[in-house]
BAVOTI-151389 format. One record per residue (C-alpha): x, y, z; residue number from 1. Coordinates in pm, 1 decimal. Example, Ala and Ser with C-alpha at 12.3 -4.5 7.8 and 13.67 -1.06 7.14 Angstrom:
% residues 2
{guro {1230.0, -450.0, 780.0}, 1} {guro {1367.0, -106.0, 714.0}, 2} 
END
This chain:
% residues 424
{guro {-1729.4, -591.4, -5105.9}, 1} {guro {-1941.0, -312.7, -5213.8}, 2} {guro {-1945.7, -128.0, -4777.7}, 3} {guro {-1790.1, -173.3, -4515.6}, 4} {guro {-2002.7, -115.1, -4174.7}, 5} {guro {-1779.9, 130.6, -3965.6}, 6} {guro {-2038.1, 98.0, -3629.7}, 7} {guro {-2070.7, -187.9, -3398.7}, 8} {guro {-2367.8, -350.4, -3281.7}, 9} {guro {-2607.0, -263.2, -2991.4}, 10} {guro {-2589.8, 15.5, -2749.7}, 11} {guro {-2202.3, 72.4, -2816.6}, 12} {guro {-2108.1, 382.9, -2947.5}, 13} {guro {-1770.0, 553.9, -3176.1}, 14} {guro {-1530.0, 621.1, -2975.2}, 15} {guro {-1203.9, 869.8, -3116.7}, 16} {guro {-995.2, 547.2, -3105.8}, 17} {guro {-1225.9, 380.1, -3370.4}, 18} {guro {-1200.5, 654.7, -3598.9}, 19} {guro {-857.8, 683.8, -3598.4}, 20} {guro {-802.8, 330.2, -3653.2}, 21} {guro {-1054.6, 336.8, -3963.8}, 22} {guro {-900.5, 639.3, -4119.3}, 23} {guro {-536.6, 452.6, -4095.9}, 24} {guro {-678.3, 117.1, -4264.6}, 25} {guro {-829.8, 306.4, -4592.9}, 26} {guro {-509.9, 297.5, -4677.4}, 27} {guro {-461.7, -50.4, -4671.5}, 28} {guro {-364.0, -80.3, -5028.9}, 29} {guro {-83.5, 81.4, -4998.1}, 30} {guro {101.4, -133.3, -4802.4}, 31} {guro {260.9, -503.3, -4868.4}, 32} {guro {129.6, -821.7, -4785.8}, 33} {guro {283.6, -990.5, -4440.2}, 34} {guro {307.6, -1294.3, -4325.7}, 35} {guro {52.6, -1339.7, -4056.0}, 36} {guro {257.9, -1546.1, -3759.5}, 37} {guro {565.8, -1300.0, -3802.7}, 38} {guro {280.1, -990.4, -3670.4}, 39} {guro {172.1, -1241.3, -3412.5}, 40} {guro {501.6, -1342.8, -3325.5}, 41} {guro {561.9, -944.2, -3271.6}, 42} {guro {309.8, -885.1, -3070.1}, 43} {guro {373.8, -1166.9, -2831.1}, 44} {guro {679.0, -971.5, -2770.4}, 45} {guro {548.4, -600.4, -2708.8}, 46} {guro {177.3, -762.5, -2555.7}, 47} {guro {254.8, -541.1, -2198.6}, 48} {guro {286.1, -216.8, -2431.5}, 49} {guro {-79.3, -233.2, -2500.5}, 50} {guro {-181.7, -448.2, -2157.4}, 51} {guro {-259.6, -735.2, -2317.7}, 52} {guro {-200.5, -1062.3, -2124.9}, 53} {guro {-114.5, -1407.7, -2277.1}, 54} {guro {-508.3, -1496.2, -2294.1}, 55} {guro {-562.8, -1203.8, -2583.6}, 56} {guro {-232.2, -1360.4, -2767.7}, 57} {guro {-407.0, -1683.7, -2791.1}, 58} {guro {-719.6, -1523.5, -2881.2}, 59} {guro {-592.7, -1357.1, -3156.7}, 60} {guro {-449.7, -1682.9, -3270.7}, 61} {guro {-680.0, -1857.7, -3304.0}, 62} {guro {-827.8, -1549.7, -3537.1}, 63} {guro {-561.0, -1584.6, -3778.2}, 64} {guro {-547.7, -1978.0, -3779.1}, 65} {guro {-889.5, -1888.9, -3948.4}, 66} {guro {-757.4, -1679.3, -4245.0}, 67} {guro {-633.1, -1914.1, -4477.3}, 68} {guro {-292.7, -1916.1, -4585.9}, 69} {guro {2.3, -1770.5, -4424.0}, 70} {guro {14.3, -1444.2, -4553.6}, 71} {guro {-215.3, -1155.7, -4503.4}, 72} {guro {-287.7, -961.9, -4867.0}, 73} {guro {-434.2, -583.4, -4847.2}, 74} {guro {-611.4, -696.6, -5233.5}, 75} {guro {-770.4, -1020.3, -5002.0}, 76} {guro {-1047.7, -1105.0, -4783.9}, 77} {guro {-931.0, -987.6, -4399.5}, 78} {guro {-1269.1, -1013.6, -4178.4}, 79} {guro {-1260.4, -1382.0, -3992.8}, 80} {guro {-1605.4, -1452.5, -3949.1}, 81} {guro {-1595.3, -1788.5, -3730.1}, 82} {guro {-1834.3, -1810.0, -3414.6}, 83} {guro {-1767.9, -1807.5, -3051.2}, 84} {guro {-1846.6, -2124.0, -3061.3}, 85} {guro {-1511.0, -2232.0, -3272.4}, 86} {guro {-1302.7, -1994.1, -3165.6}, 87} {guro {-1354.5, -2064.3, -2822.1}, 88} {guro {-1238.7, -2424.5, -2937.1}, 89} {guro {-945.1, -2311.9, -3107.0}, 90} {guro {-856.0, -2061.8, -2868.8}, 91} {guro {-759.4, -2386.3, -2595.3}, 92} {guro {-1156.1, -2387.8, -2479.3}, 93} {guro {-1215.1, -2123.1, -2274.6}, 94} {guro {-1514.9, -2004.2, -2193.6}, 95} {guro {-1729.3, -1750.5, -2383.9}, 96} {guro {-1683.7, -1468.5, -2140.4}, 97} {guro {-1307.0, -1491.7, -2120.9}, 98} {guro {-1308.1, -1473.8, -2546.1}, 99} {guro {-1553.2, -1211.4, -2556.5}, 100} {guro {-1334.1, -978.6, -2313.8}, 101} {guro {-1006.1, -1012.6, -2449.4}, 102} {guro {-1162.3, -989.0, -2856.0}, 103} {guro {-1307.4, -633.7, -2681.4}, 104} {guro {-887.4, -547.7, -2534.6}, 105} {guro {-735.8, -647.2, -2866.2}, 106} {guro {-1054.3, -410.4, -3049.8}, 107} {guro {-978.1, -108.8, -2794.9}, 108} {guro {-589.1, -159.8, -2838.2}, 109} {guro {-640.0, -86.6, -3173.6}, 110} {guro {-553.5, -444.4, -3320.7}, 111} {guro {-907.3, -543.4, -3449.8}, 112} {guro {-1180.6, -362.7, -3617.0}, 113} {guro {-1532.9, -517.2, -3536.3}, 114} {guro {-1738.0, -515.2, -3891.0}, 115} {guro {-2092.8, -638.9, -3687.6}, 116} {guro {-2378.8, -727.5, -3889.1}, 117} {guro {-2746.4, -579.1, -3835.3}, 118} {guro {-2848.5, -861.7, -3589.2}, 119} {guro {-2441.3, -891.1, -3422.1}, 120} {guro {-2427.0, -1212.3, -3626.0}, 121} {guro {-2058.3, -1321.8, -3765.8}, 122} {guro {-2103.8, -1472.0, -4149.1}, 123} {guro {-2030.7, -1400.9, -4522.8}, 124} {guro {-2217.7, -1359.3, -4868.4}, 125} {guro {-2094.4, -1528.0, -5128.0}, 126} {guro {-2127.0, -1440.3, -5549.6}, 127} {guro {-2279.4, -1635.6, -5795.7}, 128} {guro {-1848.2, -1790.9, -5832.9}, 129} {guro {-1837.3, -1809.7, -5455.6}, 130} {guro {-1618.9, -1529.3, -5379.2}, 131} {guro {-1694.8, -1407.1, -5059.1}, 132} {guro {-1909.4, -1030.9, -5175.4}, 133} {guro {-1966.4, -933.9, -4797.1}, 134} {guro {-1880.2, -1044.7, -4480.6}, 135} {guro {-1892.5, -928.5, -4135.8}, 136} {guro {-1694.6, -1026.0, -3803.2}, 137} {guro {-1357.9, -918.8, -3707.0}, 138} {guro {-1114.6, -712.2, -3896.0}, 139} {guro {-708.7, -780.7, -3906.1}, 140} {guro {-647.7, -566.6, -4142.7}, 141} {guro {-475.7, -341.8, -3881.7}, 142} {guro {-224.8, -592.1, -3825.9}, 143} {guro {-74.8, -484.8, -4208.7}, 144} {guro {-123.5, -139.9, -4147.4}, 145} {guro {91.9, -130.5, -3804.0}, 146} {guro {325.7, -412.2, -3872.5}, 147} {guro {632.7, -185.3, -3904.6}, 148} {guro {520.7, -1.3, -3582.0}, 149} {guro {473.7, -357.4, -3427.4}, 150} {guro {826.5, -480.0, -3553.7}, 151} {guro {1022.6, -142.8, -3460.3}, 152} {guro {858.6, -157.6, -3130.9}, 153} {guro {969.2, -559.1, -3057.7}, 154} {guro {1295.2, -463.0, -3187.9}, 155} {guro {1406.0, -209.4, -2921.3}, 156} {guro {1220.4, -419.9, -2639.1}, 157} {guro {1460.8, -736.0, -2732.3}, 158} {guro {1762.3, -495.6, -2736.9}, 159} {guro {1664.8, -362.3, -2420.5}, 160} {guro {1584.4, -727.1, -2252.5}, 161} {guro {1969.3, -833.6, -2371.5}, 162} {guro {2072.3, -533.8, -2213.0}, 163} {guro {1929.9, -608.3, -1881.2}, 164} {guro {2003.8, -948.7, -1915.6}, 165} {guro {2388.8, -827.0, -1939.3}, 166} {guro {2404.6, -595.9, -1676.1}, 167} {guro {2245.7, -892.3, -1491.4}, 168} {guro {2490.9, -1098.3, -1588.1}, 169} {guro {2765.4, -854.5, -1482.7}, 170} {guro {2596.9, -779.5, -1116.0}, 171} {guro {2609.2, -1130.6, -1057.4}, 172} {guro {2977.6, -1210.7, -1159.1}, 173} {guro {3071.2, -946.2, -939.8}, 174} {guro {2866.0, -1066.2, -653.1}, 175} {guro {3030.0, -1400.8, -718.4}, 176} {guro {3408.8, -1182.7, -691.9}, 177} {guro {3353.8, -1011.1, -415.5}, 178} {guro {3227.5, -1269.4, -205.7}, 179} {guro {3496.9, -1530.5, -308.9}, 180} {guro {3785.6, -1227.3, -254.9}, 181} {guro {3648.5, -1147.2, 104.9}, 182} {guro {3699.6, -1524.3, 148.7}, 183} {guro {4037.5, -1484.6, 42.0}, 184} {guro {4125.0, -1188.9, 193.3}, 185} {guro {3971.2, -1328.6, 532.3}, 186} {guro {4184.6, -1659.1, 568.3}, 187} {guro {4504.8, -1482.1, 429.6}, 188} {guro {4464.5, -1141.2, 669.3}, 189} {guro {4231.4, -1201.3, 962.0}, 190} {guro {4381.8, -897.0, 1147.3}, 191} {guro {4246.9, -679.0, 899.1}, 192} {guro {3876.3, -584.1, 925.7}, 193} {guro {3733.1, -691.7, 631.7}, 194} {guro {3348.1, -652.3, 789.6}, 195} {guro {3262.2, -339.2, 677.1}, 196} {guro {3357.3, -459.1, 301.4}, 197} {guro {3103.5, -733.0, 360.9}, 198} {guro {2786.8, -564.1, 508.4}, 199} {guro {2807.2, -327.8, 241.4}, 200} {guro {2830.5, -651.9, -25.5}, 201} {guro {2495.7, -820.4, 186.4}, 202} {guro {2320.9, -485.4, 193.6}, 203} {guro {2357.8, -496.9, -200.1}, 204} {guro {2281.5, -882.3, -261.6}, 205} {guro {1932.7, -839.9, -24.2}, 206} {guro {1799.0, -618.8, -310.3}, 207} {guro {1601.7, -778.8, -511.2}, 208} {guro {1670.3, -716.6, -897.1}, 209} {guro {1486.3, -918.0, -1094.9}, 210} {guro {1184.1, -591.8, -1120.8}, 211} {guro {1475.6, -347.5, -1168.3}, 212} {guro {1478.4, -92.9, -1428.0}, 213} {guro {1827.1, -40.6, -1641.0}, 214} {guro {1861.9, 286.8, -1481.4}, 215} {guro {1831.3, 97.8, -1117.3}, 216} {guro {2052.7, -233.3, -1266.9}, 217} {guro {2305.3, 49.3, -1362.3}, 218} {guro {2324.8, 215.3, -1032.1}, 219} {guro {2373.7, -125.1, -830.8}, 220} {guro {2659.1, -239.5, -1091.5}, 221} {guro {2849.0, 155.4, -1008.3}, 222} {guro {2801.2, 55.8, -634.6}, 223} {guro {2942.7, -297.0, -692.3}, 224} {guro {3228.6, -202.7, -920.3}, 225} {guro {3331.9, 77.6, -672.3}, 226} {guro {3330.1, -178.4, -376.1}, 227} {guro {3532.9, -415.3, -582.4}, 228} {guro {3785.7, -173.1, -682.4}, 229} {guro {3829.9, -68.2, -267.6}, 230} {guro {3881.4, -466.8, -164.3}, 231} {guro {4144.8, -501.7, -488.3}, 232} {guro {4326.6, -241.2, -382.0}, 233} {guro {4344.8, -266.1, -9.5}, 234} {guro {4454.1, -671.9, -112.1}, 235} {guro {4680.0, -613.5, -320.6}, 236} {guro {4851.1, -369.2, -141.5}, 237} {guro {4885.5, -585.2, 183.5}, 238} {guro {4976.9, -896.5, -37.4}, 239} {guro {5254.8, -668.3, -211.3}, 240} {guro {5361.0, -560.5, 133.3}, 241} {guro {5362.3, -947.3, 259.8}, 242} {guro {5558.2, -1045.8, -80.3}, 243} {guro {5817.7, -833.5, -16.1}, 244} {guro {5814.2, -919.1, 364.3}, 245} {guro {5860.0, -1244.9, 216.9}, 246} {guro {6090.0, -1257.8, -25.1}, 247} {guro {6400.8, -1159.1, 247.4}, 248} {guro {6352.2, -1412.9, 480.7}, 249} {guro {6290.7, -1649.8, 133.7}, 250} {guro {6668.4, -1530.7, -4.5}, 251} {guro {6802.2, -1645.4, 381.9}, 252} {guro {6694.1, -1947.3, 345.4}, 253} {guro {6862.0, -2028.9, 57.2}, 254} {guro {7195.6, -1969.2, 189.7}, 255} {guro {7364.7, -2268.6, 144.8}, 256} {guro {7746.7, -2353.5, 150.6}, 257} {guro {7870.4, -2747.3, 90.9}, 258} {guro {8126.0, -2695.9, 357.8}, 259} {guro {7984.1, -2824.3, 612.3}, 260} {guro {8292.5, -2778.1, 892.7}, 261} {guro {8223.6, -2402.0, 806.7}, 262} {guro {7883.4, -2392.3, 904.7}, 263} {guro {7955.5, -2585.9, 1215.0}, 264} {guro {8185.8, -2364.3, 1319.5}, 265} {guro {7942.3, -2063.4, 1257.5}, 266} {guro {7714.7, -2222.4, 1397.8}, 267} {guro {7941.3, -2254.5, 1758.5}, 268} {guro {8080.1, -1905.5, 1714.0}, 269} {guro {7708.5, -1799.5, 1732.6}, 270} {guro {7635.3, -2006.3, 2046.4}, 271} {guro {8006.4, -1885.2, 2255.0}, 272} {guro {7906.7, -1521.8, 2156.1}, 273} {guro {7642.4, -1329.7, 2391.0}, 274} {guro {7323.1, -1201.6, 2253.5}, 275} {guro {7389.8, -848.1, 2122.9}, 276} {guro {7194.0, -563.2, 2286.7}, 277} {guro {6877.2, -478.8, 2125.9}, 278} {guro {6885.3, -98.7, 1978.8}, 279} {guro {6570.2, 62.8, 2001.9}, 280} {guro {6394.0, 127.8, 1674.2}, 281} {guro {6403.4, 525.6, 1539.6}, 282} {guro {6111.9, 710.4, 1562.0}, 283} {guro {5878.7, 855.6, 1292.5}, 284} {guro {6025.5, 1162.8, 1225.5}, 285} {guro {5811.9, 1481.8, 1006.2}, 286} {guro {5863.0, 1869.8, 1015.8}, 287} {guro {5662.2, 1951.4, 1283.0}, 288} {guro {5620.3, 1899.1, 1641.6}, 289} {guro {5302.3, 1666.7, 1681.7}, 290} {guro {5227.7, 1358.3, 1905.0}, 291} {guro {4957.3, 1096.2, 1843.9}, 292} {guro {4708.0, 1206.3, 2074.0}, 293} {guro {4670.6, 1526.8, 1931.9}, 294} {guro {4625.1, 1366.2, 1603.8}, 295} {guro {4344.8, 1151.9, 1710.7}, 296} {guro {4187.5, 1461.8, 1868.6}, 297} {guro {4199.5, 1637.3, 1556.0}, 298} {guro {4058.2, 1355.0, 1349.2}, 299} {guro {3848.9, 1083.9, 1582.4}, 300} {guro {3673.7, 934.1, 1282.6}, 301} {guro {4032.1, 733.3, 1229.4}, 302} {guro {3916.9, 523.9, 1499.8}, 303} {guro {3629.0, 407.3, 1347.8}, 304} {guro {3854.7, 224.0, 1098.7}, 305} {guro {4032.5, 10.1, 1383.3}, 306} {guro {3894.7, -265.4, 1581.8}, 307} {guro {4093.1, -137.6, 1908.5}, 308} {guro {4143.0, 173.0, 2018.7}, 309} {guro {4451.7, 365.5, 1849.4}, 310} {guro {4734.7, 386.9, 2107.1}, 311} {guro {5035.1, 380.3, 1947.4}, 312} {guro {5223.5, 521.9, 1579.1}, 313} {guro {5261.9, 192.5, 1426.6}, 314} {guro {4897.6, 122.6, 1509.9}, 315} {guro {4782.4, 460.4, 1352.9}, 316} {guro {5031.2, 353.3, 1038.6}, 317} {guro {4853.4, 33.4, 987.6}, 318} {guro {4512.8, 186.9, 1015.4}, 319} {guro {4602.5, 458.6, 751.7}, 320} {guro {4738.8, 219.9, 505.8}, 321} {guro {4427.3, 45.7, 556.7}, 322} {guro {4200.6, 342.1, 453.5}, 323} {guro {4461.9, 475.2, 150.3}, 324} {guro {4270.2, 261.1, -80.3}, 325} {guro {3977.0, 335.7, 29.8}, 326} {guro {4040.2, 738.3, -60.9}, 327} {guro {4139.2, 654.6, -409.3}, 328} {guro {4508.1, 678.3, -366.0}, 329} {guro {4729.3, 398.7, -547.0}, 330} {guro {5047.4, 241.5, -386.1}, 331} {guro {5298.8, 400.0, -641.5}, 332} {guro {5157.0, 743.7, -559.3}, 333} {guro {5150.8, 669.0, -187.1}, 334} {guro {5508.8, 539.1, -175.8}, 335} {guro {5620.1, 872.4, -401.4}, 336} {guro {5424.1, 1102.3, -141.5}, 337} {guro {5569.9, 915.6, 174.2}, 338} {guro {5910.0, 948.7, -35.3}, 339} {guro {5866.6, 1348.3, -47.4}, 340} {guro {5676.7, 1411.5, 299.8}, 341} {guro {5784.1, 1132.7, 493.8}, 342} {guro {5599.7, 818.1, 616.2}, 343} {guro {5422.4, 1005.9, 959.6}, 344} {guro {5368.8, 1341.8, 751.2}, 345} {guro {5175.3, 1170.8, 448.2}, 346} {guro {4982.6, 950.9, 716.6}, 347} {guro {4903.0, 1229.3, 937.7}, 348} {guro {4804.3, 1474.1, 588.3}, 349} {guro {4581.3, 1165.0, 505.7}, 350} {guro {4435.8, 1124.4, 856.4}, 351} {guro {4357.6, 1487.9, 811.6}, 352} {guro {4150.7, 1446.4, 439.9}, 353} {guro {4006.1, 1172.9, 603.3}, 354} {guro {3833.7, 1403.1, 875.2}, 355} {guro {3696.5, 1655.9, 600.3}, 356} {guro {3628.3, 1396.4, 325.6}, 357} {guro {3284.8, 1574.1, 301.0}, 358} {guro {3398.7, 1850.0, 175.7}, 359} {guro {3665.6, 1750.0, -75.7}, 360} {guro {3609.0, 1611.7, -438.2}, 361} {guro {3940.9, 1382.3, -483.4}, 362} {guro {4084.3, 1302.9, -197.4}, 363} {guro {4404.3, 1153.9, -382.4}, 364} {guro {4477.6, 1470.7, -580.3}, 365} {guro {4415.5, 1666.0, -269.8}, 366} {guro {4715.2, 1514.8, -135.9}, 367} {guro {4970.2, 1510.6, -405.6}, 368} {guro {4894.4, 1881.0, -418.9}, 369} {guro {5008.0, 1919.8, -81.0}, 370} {guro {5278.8, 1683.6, -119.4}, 371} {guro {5428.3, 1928.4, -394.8}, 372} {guro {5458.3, 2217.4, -132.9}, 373} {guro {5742.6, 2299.5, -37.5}, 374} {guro {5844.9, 2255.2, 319.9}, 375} {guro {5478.2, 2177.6, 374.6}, 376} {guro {5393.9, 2084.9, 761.9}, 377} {guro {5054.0, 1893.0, 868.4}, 378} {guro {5051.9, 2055.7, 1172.8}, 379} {guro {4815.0, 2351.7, 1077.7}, 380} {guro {4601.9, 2150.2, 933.8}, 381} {guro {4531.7, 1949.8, 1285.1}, 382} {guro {4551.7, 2267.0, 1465.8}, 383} {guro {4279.6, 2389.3, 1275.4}, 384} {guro {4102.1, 2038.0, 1288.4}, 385} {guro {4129.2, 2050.7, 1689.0}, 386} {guro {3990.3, 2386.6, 1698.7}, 387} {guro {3652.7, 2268.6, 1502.4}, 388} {guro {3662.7, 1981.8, 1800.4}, 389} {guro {3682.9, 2171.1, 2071.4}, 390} {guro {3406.5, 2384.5, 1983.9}, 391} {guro {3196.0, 2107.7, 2071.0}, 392} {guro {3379.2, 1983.9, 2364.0}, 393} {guro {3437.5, 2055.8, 2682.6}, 394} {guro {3866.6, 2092.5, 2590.9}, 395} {guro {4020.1, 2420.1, 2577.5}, 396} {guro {4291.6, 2436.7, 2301.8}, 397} {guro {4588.0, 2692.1, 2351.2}, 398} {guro {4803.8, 2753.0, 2070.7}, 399} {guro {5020.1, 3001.9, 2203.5}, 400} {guro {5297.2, 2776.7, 2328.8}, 401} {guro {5537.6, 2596.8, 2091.1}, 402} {guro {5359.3, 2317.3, 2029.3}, 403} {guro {4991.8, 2221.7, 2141.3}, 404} {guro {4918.5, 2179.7, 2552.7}, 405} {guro {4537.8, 2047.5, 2622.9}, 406} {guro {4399.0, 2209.0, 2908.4}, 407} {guro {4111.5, 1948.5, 3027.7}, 408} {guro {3808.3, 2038.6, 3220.0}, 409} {guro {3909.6, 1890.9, 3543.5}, 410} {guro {4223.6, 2171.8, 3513.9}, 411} {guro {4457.5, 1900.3, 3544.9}, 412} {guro {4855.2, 2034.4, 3527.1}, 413} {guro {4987.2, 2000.2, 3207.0}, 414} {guro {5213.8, 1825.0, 3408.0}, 415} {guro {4995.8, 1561.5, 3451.7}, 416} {guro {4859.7, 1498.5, 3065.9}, 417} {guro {5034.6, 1199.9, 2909.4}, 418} {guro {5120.8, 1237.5, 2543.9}, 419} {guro {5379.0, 1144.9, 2302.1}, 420} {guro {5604.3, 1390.6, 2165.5}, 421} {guro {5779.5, 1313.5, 1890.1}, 422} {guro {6125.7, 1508.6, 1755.7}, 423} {guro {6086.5, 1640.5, 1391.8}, 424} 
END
């Protein structure tokens, strides 16, 4: 072919786009011969890079089904000069319109090159040996010149589709954990509130993810594992705890001695004796002087973490073993802390991060810090923790006694304030 037109018919002008794309297919003989369904196939796969919908795919198609053979030559003919008329046929029959406008997207996206004759006519000239000498219609041949950009391009979306599709994956097996653990974890400790775990899990699951971005998929798989990690920890530490509950009462019942005249006689011994009086159980015992209602003074958000109101030390225990896990803190560094401060110290140190957990990084290492001080005392800690109260409350605090006394608004004797000192 002796020229190629570079203009397309009627009122439509040059645009940059069309220049660019003629300049890069001059060099068409540089480049290797492809095989035509491997560009399409390509293309299928990046289509939403240059807006194309599924109708242009099939358009183009059908172009290529009209090139014969399977691969596309730079040396060969690369204008398909077939009519609406069959394409339109090829192409599934749609209508005339819908071809015309997506041949125009796939000729402004770069992929076709019109070649339009002087009347807008698609046809060929053939020699005197009936080679095709000239022929005009649509040009492919920038399917050779971009089919490495085409390729790269489908290459990183499929890596970045199985990349979704595993953090998918991962979201949902989590889901599926969580909600099966909760289960678990309700039937084998209903005392324990377990709701908080669970509106947090439904708030998650009502997002839909199926439009979200790796960076979003990412950020709902942190939240999920972090949630996870809290109901682990906070179950396994009360099924350790039941375990070794357990496994007393489970070595008493296997007590067993063949002499059964000895048992018997046990057994009557135990009935002739009288009950034994009950000793009351020790206190708690730390290095300060404290009681529980200054404690929950100092830190009310405790009580958010209990379905009942806090009114006694074994409550408050159970509630801060509770939120450990929650902070971060393991059960071998918790049991090593309670070793070193004792069990009310740690719980009341921890009740004390737990108020000003805004304004400390790692809660955990906050506490084995403090746990490594020697002769260290909580009770500053909640004195200054009342003080930041009572500026916002109608409580006067006065320190200047040994020990705190809460002066209430109704200037009640101190006389008359119940509390519950405990000996350190």
């Amino acid at each position: 072919m002796d020229f190629i037109p570079v203009t397309p018919f009627g009122s439509a002008g040059v645009t940059p786009d069309m220049v660019k794309s003629q300049m890069n297919c001059a060099r068409i003989t540089d480049f290797n011969p492809i095989n035509k369904w491997d560009v399409l196939r390509y293309l299928s796969c990046i289509r939403k890079e240059f807006n194309l919908g599924d109708r242009a795919i099939t358009v183009l198609q059908a172009l290529l089904s009209f090139h014969k053979g399977d691969v596309l030559d730079p040396k060969g003919n690369l204008i398909v000069f077939a009519s609406n008329q069959k394409l339109c046929a090829r192409a599934h029959n749609i209508s005339e319109a819908t071809l015309r406008r997506h041949i125009a997207r796939l000729v402004q996206s770069g992929i076709l090159i019109r070649r339009d004759s002087p009347n807008g006519k698609r046809y060929s000239r053939l020699d005197s040996e009936g080679t095709i000498k000239r022929a005009f219609g649509l040009d492919i041949t920038p399917l050779i010149v971009r089919f490495r950009e085409f390729a790269a391009k489908a290459k990183e979306i499929v890596r970045q589709q199985k990349e979704l599709a595993i953090q998918r994956e991962t979201i949902s097996l989590l889901r599926r954990d969580l909600r099966k653990t909760l289960v678990l974890a309700n039937q084998e400790f209903p005392k324990v509130s377990w709701e908080m775990f669970s509106a947090r899990l439904e708030q998650i699951v009502l997002q839909r993810l199926r439009n979200f971005d790796a960076t979003n998929l990412l950020r709902i798989q942190k939240e999920l594992e972090v949630l996870a990690h809290s109901v682990q920890e906070m179950l396994k530490t009360l099924i350790e705890t039941a375990y070794l509950n357990g496994n007393i009462d489970q070595i008493e019942r296997h007590i067993y001695d063949s002499n059964q005249n000895i048992i018997a006689h046990a057994e009557l011994e135990a009935i002739e004796k009288p009950p034994l009086a009950k000793t009351p159980a020790p206190l708690y015992k730390t290095r300060s002087n404290i009681d529980l209602k200054t404690v929950l003074q100092a830190c009310p958000d405790i009580q958010q973490y209990s379905t009942s109101k806090i009114i006694t030390w074994n409550h408050f225990i159970d509630v801060i073993e509770k939120v450990r896990p929650m902070l971060g803190l393991s059960m071998t560094n918790w049991q090593k802390i309670k070793s070193v401060m004792g069990p009310l110290s740690a719980a009341v140190t921890l009740c004390g991060i737990l108020q000003r957990i805004d304004q400390i990084a790692s809660p955990a290492g906050y506490l084995q810090s403090l746990s490594k001080r020697s002769g260290f005392s909580p009770l500053p800690m909640i004195m200054a923790l009342c003080r930041e109260q009572l500026k916002s409350s109608r409580v006067a605090f006065d320190d200047t006694l040994d020990g705190p006394v809460y002066l209430l608004a109704n200037k009640k004797a101190p006389s008359e304030i119940r509390t519950e000192p405990l000996g350190f």
